[in-house]
DRENTORKOL-3810 file (N, C-alpha, C; in nm, 4 decimals):
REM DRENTORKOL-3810
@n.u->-7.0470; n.v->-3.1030; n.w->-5.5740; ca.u->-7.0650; ca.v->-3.0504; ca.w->-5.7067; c.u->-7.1382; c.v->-3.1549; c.w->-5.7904
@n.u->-7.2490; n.v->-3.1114; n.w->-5.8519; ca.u->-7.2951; ca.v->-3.2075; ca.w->-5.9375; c.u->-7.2564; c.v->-3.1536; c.w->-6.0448
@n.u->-7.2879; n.v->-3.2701; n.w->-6.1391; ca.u->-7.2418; ca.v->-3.2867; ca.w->-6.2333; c.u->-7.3140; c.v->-3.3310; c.w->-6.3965
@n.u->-7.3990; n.v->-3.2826; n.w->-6.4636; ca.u->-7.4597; ca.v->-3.3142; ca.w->-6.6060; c.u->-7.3986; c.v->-3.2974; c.w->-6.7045
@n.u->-7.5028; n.v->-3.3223; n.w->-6.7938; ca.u->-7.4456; ca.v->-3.3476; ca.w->-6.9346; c.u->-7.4264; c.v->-3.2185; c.w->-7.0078
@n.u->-7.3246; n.v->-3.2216; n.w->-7.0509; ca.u->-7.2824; ca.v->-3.0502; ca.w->-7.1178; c.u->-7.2348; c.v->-2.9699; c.w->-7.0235
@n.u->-7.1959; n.v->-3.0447; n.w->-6.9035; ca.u->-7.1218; ca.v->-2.9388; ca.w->-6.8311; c.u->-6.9721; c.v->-2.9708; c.w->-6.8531
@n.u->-6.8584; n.v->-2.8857; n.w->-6.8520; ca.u->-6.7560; ca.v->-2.8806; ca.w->-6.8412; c.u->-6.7110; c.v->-2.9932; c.w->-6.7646
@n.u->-6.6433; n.v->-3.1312; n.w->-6.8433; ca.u->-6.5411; ca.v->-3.2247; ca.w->-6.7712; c.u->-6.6544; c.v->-3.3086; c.w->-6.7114
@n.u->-6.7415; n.v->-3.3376; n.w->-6.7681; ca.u->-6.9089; ca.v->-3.4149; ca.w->-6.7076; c.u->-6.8753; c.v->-3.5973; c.w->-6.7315
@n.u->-6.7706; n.v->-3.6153; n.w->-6.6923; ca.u->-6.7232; ca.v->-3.7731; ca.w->-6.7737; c.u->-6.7170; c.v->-3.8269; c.w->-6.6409
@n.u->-6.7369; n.v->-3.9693; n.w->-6.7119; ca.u->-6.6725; ca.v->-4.0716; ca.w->-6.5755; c.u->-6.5266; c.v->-4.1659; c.w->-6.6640
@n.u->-6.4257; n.v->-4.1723; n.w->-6.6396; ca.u->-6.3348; ca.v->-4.2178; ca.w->-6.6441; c.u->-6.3268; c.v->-4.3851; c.w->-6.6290
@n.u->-6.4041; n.v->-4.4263; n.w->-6.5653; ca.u->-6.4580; ca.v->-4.5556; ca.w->-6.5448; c.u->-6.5393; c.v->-4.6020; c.w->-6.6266
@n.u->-6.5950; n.v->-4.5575; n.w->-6.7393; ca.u->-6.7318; ca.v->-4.5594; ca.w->-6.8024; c.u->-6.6306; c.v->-4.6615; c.w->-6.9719
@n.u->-6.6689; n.v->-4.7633; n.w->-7.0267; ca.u->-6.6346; ca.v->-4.8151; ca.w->-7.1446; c.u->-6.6765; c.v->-4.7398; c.w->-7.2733
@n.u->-6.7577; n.v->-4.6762; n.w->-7.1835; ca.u->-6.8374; ca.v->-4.5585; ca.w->-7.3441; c.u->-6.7299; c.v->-4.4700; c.w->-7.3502
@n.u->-6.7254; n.v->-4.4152; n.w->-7.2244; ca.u->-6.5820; ca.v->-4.2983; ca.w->-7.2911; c.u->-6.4664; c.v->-4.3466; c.w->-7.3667
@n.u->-6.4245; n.v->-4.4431; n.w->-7.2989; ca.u->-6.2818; ca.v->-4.4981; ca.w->-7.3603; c.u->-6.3455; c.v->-4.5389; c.w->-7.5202
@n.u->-6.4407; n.v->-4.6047; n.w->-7.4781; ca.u->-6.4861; ca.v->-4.5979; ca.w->-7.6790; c.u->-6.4388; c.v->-4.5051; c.w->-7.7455
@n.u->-6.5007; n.v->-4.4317; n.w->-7.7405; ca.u->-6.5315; ca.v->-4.3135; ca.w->-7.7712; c.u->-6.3874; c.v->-4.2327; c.w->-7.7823
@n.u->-6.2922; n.v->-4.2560; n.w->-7.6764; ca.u->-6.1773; ca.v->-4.1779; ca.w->-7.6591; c.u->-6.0913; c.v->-4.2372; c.w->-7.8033
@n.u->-6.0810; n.v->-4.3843; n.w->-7.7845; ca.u->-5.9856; ca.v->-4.4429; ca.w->-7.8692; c.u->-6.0707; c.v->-4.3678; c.w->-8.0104
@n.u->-6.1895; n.v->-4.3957; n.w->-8.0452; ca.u->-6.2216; ca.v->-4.3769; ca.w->-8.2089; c.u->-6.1325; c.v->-4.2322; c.w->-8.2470
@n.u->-6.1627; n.v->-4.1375; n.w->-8.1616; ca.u->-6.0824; ca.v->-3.9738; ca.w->-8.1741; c.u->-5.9655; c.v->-3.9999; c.w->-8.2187
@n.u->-5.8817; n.v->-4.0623; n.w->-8.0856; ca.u->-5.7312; ca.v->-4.1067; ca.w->-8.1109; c.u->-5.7130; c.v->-4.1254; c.w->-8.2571
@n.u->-5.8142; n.v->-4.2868; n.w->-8.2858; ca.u->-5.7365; ca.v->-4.3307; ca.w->-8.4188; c.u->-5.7636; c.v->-4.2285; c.w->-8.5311
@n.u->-5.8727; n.v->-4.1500; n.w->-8.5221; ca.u->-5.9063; ca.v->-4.0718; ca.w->-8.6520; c.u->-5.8144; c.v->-3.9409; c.w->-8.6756
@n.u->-5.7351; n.v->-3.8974; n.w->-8.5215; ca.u->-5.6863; ca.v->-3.8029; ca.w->-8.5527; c.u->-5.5072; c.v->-3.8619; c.w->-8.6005
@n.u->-5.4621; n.v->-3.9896; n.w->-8.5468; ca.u->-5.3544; ca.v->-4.0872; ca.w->-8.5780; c.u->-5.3609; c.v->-4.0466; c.w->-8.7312
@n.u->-5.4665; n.v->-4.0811; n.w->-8.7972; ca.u->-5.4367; ca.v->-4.1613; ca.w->-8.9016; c.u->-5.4729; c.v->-4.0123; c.w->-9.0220
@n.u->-5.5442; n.v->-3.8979; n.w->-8.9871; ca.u->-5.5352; ca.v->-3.7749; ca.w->-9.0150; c.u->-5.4289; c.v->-3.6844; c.w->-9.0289
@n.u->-5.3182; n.v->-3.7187; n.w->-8.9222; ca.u->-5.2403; ca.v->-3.6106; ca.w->-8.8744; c.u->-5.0996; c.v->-3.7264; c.w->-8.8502
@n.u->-5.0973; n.v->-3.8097; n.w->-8.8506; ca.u->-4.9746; ca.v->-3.9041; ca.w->-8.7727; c.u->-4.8543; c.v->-3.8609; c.w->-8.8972
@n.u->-4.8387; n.v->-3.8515; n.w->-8.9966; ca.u->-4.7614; ca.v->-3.8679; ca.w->-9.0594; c.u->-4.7310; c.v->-3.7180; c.w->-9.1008
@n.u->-4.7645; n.v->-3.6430; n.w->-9.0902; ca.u->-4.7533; ca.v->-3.4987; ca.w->-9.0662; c.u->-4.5950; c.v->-3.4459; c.w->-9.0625
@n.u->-4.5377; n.v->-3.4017; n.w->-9.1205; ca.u->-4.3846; ca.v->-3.4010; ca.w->-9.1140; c.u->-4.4091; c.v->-3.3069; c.w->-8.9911
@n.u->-4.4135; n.v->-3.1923; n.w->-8.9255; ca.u->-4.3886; ca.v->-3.0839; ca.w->-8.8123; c.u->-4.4841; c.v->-3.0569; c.w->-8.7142
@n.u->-4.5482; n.v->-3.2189; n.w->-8.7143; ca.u->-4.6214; ca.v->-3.3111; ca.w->-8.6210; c.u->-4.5246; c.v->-3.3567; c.w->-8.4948
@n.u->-4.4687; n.v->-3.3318; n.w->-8.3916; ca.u->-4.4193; ca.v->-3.4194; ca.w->-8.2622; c.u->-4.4874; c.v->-3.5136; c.w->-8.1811
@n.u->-4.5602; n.v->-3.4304; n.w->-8.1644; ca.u->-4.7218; ca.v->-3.4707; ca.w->-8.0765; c.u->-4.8176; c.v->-3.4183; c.w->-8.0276
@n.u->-4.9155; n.v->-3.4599; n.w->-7.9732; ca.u->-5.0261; ca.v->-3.3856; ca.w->-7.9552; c.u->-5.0816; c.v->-3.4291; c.w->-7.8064
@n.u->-5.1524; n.v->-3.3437; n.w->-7.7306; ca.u->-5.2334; ca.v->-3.3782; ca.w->-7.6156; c.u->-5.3936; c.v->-3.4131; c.w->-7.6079
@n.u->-5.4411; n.v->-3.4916; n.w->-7.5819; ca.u->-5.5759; ca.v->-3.4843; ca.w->-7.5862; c.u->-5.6678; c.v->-3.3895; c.w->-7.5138
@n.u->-5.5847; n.v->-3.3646; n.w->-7.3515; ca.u->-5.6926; ca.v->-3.3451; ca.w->-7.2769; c.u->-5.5607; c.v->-3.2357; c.w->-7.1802
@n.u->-5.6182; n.v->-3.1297; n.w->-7.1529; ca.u->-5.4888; ca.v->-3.0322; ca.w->-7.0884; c.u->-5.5213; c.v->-3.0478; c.w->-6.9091
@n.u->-5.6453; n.v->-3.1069; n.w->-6.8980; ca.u->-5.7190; ca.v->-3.1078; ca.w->-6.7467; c.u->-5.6952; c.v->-3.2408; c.w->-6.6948
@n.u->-5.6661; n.v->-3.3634; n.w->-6.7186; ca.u->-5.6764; ca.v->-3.5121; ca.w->-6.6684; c.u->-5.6344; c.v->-3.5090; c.w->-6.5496
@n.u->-5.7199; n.v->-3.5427; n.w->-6.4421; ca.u->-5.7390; ca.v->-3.5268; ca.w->-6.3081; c.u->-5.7683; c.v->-3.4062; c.w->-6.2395
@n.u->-5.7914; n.v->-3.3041; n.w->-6.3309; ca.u->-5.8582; ca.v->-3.1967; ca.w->-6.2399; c.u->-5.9940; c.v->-3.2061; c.w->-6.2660
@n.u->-6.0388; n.v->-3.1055; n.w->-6.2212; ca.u->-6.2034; ca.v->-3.0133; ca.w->-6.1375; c.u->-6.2919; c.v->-3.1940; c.w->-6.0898
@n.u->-6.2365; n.v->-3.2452; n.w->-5.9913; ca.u->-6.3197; ca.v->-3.3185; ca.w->-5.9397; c.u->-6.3807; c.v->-3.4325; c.w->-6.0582
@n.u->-6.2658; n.v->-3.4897; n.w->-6.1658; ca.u->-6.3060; ca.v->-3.6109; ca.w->-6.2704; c.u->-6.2243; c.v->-3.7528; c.w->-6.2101
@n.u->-6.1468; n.v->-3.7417; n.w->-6.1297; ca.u->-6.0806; ca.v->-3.8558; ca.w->-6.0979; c.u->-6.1847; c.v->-3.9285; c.w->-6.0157
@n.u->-6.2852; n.v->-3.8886; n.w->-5.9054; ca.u->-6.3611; ca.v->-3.9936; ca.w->-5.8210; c.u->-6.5335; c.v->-3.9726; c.w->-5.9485
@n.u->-6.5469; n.v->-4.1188; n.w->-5.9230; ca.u->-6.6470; ca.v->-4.1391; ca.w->-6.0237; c.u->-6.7614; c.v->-4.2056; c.w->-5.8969
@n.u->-6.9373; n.v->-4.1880; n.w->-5.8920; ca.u->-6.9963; ca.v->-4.2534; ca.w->-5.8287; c.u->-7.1139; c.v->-4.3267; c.w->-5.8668
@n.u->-7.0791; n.v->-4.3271; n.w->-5.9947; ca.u->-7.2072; ca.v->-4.3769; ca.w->-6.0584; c.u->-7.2747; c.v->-4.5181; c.w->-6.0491
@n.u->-7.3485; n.v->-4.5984; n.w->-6.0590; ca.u->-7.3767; ca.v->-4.7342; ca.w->-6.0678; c.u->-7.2406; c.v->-4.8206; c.w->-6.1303
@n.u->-7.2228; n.v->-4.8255; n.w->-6.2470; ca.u->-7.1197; ca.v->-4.9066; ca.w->-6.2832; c.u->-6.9979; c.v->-4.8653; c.w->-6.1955
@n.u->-6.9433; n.v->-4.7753; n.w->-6.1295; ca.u->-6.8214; ca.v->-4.7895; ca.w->-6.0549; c.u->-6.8026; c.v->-4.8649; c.w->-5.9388
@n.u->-6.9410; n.v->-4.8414; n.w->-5.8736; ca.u->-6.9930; ca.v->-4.9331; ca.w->-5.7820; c.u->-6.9629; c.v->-5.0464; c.w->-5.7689
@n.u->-7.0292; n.v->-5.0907; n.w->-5.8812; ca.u->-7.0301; ca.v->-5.2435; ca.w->-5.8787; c.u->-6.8906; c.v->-5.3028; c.w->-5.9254
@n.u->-6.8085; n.v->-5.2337; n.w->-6.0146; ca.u->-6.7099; ca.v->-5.2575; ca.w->-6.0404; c.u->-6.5857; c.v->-5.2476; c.w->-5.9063
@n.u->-6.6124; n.v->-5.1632; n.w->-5.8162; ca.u->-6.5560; ca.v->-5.1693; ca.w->-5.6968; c.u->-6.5749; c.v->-5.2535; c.w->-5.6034
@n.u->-6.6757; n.v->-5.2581; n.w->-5.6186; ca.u->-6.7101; ca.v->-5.4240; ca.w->-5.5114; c.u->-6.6656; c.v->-5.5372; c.w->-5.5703
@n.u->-6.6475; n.v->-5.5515; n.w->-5.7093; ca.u->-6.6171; ca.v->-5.6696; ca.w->-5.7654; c.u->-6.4879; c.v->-5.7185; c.w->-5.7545
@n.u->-6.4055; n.v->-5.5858; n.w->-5.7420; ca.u->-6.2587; ca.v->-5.5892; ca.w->-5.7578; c.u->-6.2069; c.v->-5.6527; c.w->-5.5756
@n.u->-6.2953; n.v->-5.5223; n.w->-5.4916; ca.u->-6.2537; ca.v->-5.6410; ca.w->-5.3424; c.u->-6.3428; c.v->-5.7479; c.w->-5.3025
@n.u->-6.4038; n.v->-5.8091; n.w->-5.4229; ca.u->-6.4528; ca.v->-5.9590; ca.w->-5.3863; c.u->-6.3678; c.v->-6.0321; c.w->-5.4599
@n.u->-6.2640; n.v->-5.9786; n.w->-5.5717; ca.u->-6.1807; ca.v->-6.0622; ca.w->-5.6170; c.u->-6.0452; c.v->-6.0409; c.w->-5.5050
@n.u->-5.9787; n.v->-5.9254; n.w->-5.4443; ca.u->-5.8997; ca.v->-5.9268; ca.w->-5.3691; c.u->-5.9197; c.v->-5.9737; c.w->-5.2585
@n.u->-5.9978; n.v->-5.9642; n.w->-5.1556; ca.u->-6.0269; ca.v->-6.0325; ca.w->-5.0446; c.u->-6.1521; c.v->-6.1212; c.w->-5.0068
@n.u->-6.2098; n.v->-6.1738; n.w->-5.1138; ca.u->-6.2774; ca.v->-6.2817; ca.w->-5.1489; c.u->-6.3933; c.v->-6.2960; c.w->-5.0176
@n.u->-6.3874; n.v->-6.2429; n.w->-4.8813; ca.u->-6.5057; ca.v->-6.2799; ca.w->-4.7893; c.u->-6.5073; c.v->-6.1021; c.w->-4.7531
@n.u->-6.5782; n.v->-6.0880; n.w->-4.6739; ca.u->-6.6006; ca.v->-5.9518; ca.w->-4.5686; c.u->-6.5227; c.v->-5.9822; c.w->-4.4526
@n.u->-6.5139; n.v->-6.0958; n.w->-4.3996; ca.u->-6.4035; ca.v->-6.0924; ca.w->-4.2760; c.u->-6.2491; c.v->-6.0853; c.w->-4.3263
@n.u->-6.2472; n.v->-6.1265; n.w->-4.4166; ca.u->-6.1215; ca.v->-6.0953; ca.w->-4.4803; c.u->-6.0420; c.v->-5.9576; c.w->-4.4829
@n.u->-6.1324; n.v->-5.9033; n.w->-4.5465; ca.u->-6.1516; ca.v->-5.7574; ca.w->-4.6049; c.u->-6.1424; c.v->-5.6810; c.w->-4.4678
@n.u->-6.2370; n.v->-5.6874; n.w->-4.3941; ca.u->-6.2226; ca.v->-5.6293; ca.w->-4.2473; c.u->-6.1075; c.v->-5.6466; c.w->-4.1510
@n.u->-6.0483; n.v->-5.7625; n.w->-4.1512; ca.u->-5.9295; ca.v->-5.8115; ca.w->-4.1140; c.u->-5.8115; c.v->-5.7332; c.w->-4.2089
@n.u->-5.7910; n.v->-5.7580; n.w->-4.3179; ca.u->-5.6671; ca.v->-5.6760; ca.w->-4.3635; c.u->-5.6644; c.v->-5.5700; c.w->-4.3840
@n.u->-5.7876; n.v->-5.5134; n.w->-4.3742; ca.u->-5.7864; ca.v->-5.3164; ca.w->-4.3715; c.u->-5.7886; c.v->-5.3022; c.w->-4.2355
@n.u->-5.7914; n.v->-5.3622; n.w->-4.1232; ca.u->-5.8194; ca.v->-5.2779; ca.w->-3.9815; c.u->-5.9167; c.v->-5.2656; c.w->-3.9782
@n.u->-6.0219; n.v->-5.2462; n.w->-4.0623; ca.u->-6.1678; ca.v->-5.2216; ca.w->-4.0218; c.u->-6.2282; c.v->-5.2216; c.w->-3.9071
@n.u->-6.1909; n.v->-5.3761; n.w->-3.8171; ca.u->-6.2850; ca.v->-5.4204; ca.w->-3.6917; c.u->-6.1885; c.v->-5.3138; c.w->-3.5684
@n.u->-5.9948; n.v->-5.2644; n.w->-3.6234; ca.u->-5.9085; ca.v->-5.2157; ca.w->-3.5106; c.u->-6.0390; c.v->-5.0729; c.w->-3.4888
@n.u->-6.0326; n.v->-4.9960; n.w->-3.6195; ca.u->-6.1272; ca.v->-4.8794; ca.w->-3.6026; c.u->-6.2567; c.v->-4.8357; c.w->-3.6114
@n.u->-6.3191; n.v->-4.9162; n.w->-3.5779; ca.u->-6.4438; ca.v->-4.9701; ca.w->-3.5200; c.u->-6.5438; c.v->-4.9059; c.w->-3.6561
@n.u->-6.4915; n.v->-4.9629; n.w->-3.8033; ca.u->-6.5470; ca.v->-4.9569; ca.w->-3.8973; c.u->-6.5704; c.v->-5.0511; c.w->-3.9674
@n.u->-6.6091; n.v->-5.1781; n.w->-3.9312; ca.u->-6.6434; ca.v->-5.3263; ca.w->-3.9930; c.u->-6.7102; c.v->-5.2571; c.w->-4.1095
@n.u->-6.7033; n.v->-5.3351; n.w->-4.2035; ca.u->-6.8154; ca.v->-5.3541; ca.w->-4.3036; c.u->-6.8745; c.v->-5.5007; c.w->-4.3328
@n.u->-6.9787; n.v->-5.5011; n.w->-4.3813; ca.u->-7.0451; ca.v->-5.6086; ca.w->-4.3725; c.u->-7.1501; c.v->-5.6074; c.w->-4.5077
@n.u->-7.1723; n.v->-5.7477; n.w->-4.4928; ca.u->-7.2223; ca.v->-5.7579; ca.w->-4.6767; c.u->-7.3670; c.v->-5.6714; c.w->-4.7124
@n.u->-7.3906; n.v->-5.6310; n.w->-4.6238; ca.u->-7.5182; ca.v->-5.5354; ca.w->-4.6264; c.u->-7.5095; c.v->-5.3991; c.w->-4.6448
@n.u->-7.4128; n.v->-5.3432; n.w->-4.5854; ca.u->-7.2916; ca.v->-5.2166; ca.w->-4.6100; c.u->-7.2179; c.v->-5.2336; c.w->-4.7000
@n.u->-7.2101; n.v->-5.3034; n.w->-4.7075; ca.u->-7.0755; ca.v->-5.3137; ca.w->-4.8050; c.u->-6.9405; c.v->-5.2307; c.w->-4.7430
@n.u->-6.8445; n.v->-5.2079; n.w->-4.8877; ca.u->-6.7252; ca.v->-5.1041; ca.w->-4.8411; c.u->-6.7466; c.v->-5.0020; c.w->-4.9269
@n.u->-6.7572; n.v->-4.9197; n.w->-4.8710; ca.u->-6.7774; ca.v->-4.7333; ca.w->-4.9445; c.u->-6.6560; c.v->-4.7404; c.w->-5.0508
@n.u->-6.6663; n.v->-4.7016; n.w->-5.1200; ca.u->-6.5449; ca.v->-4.6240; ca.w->-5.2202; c.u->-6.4677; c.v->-4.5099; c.w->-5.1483
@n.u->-6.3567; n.v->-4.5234; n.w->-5.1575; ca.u->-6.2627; ca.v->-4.4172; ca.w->-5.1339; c.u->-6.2708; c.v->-4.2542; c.w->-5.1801
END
């Protein structure tokens, strides 16, 4: 399924623009509505983790995924070694890299 702009749920979850963007809403509707006497609470979003928004593949996730298992397992033999990689004859290597899940 691809995915553009103006389509229904078209976000990446990974992205700092959204969360920008998410918090400014938050605070404007906080500070609009927070004190509201027959106010409890409110939901932002009735879908969070559906129609295919939880896996993100864009450039920045990328790199942010590789960054995270070069901070957890710091080499490629490492990495290959504590996932099994080399048991199921799926090494990765710094040219491959490791796919995203």
């Amino acid at each position: 399924m691809v995915k553009h702009e103006g389509t229904r749920r078209a976000v990446c979850l990974n992205s700092d623009v959204y969360w920008e963007y998410s918090k400014r809403i938050v605070e404007v509707m906080a500070n609009a509505l927070g004190n509201h006497p027959a106010l409890v609470a409110w939901q932002i979003d009735h879908d969070l983790g559906g129609d295919f928004t939880e896996a993100s593949f864009n450039e920045d996730t990328r790199r942010d995924w590789h960054g995270w298992l070069e901070a957890k397992y710091e080499t490629i033999e490492r990495l290959n070694d504590l996932m099994g990689l080399r048991q199921w004859g799926k090494p990765s290597s710094v040219g491959t890299r490791c796919r995203r899940p």
